[in-house]
N, C-alpha and C positions, 0 to 999 in steps of 0.2 A: 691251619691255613689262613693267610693275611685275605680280608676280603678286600680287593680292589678298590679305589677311592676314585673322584672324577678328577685330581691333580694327575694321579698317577698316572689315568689311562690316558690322559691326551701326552702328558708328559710321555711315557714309554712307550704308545702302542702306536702314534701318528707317526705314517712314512711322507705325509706329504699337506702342504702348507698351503694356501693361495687366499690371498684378499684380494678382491677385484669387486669392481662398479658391475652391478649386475643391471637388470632391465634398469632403462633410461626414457622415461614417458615426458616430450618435450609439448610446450602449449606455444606457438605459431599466433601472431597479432599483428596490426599494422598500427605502429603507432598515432599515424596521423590519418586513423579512420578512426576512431572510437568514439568522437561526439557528434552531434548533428551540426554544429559549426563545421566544423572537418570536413564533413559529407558534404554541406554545400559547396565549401571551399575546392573538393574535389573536383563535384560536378560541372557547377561555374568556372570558375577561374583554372582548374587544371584540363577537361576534357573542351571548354569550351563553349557548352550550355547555356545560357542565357537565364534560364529558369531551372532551379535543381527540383528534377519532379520526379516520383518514383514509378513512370512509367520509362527509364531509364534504363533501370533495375533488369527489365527483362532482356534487354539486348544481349549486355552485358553477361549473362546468365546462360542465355543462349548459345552463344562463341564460345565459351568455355563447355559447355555439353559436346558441342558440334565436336574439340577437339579431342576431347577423350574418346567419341565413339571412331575420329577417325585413328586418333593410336592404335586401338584394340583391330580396327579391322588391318590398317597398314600391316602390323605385326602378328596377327592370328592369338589377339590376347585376351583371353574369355573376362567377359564382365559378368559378375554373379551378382542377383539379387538376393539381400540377408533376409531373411526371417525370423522373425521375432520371437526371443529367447534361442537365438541358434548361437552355439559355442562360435565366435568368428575365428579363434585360433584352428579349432579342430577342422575347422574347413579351410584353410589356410595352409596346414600341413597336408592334407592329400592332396593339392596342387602341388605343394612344395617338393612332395616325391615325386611327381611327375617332371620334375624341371631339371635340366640338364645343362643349360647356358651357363658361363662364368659370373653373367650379370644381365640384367633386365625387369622387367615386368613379367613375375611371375601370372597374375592375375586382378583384377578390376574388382571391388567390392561396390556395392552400393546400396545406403540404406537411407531410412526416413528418423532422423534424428532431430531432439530439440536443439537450437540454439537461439543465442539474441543477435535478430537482426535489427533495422531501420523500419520503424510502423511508421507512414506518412498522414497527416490531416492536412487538410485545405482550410485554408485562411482568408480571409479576403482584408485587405487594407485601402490603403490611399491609394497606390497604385496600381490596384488589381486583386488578383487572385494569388497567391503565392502559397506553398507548402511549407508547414512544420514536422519533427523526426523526432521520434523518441524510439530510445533501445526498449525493445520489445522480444519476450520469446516464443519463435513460430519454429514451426516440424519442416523442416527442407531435407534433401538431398545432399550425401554425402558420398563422395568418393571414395573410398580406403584402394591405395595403389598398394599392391604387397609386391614388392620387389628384391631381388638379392643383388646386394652391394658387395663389389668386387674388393673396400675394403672392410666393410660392417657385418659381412652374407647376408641373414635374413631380417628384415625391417618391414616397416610400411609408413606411409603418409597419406593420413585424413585431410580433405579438403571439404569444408562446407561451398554449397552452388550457392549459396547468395551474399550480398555484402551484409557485416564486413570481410568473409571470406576465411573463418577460423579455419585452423592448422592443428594438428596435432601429427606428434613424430615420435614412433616407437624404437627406442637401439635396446641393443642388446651390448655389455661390455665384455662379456666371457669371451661371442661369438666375435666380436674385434677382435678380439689377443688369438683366437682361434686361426684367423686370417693371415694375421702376424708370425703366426710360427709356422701357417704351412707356407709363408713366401720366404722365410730364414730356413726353412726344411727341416728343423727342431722335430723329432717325434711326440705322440702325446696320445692319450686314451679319453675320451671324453667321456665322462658322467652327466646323464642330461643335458644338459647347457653349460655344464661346469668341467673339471677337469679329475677325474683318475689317476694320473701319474702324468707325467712330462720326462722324457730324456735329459733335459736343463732345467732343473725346476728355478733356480736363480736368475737365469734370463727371461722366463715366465714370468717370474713376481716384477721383473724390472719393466715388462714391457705395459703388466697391467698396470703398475706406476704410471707409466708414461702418456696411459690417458687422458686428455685434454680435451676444453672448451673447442681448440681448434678442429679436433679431428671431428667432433660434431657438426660444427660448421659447415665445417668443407662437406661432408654428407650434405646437409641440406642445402647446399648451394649447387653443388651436384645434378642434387634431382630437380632443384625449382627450373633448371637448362634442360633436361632431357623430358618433363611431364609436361601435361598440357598443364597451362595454369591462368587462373581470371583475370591476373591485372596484364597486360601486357610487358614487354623491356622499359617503352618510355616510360610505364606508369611508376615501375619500382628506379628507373633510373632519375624519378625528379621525387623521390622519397617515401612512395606508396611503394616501400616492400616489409614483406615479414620481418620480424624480430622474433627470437626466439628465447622462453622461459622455461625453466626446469618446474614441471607440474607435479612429476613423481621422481624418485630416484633411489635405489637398491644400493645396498654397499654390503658385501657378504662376505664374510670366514668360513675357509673350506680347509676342513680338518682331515685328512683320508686315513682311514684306520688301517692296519698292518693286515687285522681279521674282522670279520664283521660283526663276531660274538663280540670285540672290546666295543666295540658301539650301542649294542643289544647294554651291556652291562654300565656303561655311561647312563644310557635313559632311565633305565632301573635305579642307579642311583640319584640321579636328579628326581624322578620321582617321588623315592622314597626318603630323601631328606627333605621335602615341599611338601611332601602332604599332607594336610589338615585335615581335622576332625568333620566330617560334616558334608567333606565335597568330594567325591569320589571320580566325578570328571572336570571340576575346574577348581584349581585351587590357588591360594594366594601365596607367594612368595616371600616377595619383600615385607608385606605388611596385610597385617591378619585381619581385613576388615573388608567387607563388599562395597565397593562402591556404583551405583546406579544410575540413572538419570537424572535424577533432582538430587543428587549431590553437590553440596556449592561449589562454586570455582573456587581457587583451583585446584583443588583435589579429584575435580572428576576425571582429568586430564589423564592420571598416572595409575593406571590399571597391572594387575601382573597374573596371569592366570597359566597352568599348566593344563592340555589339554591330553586324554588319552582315549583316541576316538578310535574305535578298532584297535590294532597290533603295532600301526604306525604314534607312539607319541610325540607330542612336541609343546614347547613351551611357546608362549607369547604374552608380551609384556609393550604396555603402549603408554604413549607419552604425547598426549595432546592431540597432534593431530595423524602422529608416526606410531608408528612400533617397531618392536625385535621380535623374531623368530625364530628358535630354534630349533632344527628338527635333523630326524635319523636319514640323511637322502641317498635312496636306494639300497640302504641296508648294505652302504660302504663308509658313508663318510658323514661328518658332524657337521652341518652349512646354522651358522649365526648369520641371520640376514637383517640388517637396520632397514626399515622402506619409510623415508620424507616425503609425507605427504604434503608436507609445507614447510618450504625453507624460512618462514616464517619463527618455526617451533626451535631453530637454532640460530635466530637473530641473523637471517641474513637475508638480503631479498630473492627476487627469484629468476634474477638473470642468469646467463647463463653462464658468464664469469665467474658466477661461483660454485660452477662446479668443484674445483676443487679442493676447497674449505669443508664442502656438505661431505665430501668425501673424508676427507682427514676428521669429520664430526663425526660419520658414522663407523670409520673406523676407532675411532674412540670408546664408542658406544658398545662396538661390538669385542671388544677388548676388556671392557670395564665386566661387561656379563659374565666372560670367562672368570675375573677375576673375585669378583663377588662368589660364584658357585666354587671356585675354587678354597677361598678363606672361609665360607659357611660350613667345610667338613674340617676345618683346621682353626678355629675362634677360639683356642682353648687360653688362657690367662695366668703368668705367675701369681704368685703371693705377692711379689714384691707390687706386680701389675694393679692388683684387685686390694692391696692398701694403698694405693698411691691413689686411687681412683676413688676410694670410698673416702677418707682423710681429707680436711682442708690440708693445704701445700701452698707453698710459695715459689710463684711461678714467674718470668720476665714482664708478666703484664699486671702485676698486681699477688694480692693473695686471692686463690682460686677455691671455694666451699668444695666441698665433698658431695659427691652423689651413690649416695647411699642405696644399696642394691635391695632391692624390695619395696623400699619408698614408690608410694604410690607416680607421685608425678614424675620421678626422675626415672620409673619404669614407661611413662606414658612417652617421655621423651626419647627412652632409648629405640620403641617400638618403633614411632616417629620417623628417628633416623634412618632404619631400616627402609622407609618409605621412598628415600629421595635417594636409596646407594647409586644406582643406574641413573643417575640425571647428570649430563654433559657441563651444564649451566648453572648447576648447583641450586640453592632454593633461599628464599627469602623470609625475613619472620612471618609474615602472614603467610605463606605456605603451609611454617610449621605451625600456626597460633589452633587453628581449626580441629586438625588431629590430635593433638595434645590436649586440646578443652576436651574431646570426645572420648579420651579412652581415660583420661583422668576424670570423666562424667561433671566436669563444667558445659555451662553455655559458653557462648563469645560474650555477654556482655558481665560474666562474673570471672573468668579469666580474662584480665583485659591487654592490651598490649603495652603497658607500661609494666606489668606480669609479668609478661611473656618478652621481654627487655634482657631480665635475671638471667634467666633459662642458656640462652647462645652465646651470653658473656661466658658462663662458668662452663659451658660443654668446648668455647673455644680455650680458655683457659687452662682445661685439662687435655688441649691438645689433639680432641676429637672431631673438633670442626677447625676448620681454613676458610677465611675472612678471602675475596679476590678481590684483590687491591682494587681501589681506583671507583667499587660498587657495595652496596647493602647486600648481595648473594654470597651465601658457603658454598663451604662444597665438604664431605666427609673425607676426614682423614683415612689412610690404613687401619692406624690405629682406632680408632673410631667404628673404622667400621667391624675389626675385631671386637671390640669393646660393646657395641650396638647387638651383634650377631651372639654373641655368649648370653649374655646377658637376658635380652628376648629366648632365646631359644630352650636355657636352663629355667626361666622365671613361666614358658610357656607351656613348655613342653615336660618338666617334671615334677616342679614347686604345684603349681598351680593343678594339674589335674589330681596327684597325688596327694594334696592336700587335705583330702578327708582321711587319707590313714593316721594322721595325727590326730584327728578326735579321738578320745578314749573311751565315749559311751557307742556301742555298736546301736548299729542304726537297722539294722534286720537288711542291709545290703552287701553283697559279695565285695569283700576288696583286699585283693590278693597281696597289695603291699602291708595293709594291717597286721592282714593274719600270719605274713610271712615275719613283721616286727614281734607279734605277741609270741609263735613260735622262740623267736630266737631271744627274747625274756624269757620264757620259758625252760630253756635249754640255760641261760646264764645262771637263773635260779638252783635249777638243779646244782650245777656246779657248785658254786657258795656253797649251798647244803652241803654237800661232799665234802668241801675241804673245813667244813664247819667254821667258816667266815659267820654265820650268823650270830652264829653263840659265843664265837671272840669278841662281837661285836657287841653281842649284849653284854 
């Protein structure tokens, strides 16, 4: 019986496909409130003011209270006060099942949260008395509207009660495409928030495609019309309106298995090719070494751990400020989820135009993972591979050295590479200068990087790294990262621990490869003797 491998089972056992933008946590600003210029600028010259004083502040604060209580009473719309440490989704969902409207204000949150507001001091000058503003952070009042969007369904929008007025906006992109296919009449099964099966699964994938900056927009632009909200029309029509920034943002692969068992026997196998000596609930993947808090930048950035917490496993692996996820969802289906905690972490900023690059990065990302766990059970190397690799050659960029398999440093590098497979942006020398001194047991200032120069010439050389034009970053080949993945896994996983069955003086320690070696000398012995090879010999 062939034991099932992680290519096969997604390859043969998936009925069903979907990449789509999953939660969408947006950050709401005003741009022309953020310094205490601004803020005068507001008060004075846009409201009128004479003197920008922070007894202002409370009116202002006021009218905006007055209008949500009277929303909630116009419309019979319960305001809840949160309590501290309360799940606010789980209360969230038993309104939600209460709610039967196409769209509205399901219910009112409201809690005492920090933010940075305007801390005022009095000054006095030439002409008087006058205030100064510094961003300061105080505990206020915050609104959360939970409302269901006729085309979003379930969301909500945070409003802080004081200036400058932060925003935050939660979507959801599963439950968009959701919306989408009950208004085309498409059938479909949901799994959690995600999808089971679809009648069209190709107009599914097309529609999750199609989401855009604008249909967020239009969401918030939506409710800033129908909520009560602080700044008035004039305010946001002479340029005091929100601007919105992608804070968080999910990008998920949803695998559906045929049976649930070929899911059960996926995690099994990721497991059991990931797990290391030592760690029995979190263990390292790409690269065999813990990294913790006072680990230098930037290595402490790129973590990879599998967790098996209970019956439910799942992998997770983080990169700066983001991570991946992989886990068994619902004991149906395989969901790889990328979540960007900073659009920063893929060189972009954080407006909200770029949604759709963050998107096509974590689809990248979550692409790249399948493809790593898939070459990690299939790394295996010709002869022709594994001379061409150890061998100096001559290659279009020069003659390229050999890296010789075992050699201490060219084993430090192979590990190395291992570290950055899953990186979109690929990695730079100082990235790899640090790991490489570490497992080849140099410092940084005895490995130095005129060293560490050699090393990415001749790994690009032999074809395992790719140079991106135009910058000093690689990025791992295929090959490479076959060549990385054998290499570590055969030097780690059999050379290395087995290598005390090649001492010949026994050590009064149990080692079942020795004795099974001495055995089978023992047995070739005999033989010889039999065929009296010793005595032709003498």
């Amino acid at each position: 019986m062939v034991t099932p491998n992680m290519h096969s089972i997604v390859r043969n056992h998936v009925g069903l496909t979907v990449s789509c933008i999953d939660r969408i946590y947006l950050n709401g600003y005003i741009p022309k409130l953020q310094t205490s210029g601004q803020l005068c600028y507001f008060l004075r010259d846009h409201l009128g003011y004479p003197i920008p004083s922070p007894a202002l502040f409370r009116p202002m604060h006021d009218r905006f209270v007055r209008g949500v209580q009277e929303l909630a009473a116009g419309h019979e719309i319960p305001i809840v006060p949160f309590v501290r440490g309360q799940r606010k989704d789980d209360v969230a969902a038993s309104y939600r099942a209460r709610f039967t409207a196409d769209e509205g204000v399901v219910f009112i949150g409201v809690a005492q949260e920090r933010a940075i507001s305007f801390k005022a001091s009095q000054a006095r000058g030439v002409t008087g008395c006058y205030f100064t503003f510094s961003r300061q952070p105080v505990a206020v009042n915050h609104y959360y509207f939970y409302v269901h969007d006729a085309a979003w369904g379930p969301a909500f929008v945070k409003v802080g009660t004081y200036l400058p007025y932060p925003v935050r906006v939660s979507l959801n992109g599963h439950e968009w495409v959701k919306q989408q296919l009950r208004r085309e009449g498409i059938g479909f099964e949901s799994l959690d928030n995600g999808f089971l099966s679809c009648d069209n699964p190709e107009r599914l994938q097309a529609i999750c495609d199609a989401l855009g900056p604008d249909d967020v927009q239009a969401f918030f632009d939506r409710w800033v019309q129908r909520l009560p909200w602080p700044l008035t029309p004039a305010d946001r029509a002479a340029g005091f309106a929100h601007r919105l920034a992608i804070w968080q943002m999910e990008v998920s692969l949803t695998q559906v298995f045929d049976r649930p068992v070929q899911g059960r026997h996926f995690f099994e196998e990721l497991i059991r090719e990931n797990l290391d000596l030592g760690r029995p609930d979190r263990v390292s993947l790409l690269f065999p070494t813990k990294l913790i808090r006072t680990t230098p930048a930037p290595p402490h950035g790129y973590r990879t751990r599998v967790i098996t917490d209970g019956v439910n496993p799942s992998l997770h692996l983080a990169y700066k400020h983001s991570h991946v996820k992989q886990s068994f969802k619902e004991e149906r289906a395989l969901r790889t989820e990328t979540t960007i905690n900073n659009p920063g972490d893929f060189s972009a900023p954080e407006g909200l135009p770029q949604l759709p690059y963050l998107r096509t990065a974590g689809v990248q990302v979550n692409r790249k993972l399948l493809e790593i766990e898939r070459i990690s059970q299939a790394c295996t190397l010709t002869q022709d591979a594994l001379d061409r690799l150890q061998r100096p050659t001559l290659e279009a960029g020069g003659r390229a050295p050999g890296l010789r398999f075992g050699d201490p440093r060219v084993m430090a590098l192979f590990q190395s590479l291992c570290h950055f497979a899953h990186l979109p942006q690929g990695f730079r020398n100082r990235d790899l200068r640090p790991l490489v001194a570490g497992l080849f047991g140099l410092d940084e200032t005895t490995y130095t990087a005129s060293r560490m120069t050699y090393d990415p010439r001749r790994l690009r050389l032999k074809g395992l790294i790719h140079r991106i034009p135009g910058t000093t970053r690689y990025t791992l080949t295929t090959y490479g990262l076959h060549v990385a993945l054998f290499c570590t896994k055969v030097y780690l996983r059999i050379l290395r621990p087995a290598w005390a069955a090649l001492i010949p003086e026994p050590d009064g320690i149990p080692r079942p490869l020795r004795d099974a070696l001495g055995r089978l000398d023992a047995e070739i012995q005999t033989l010889c003797q039999a065929a009296n090879l010793h005595d032709a010999a003498a």
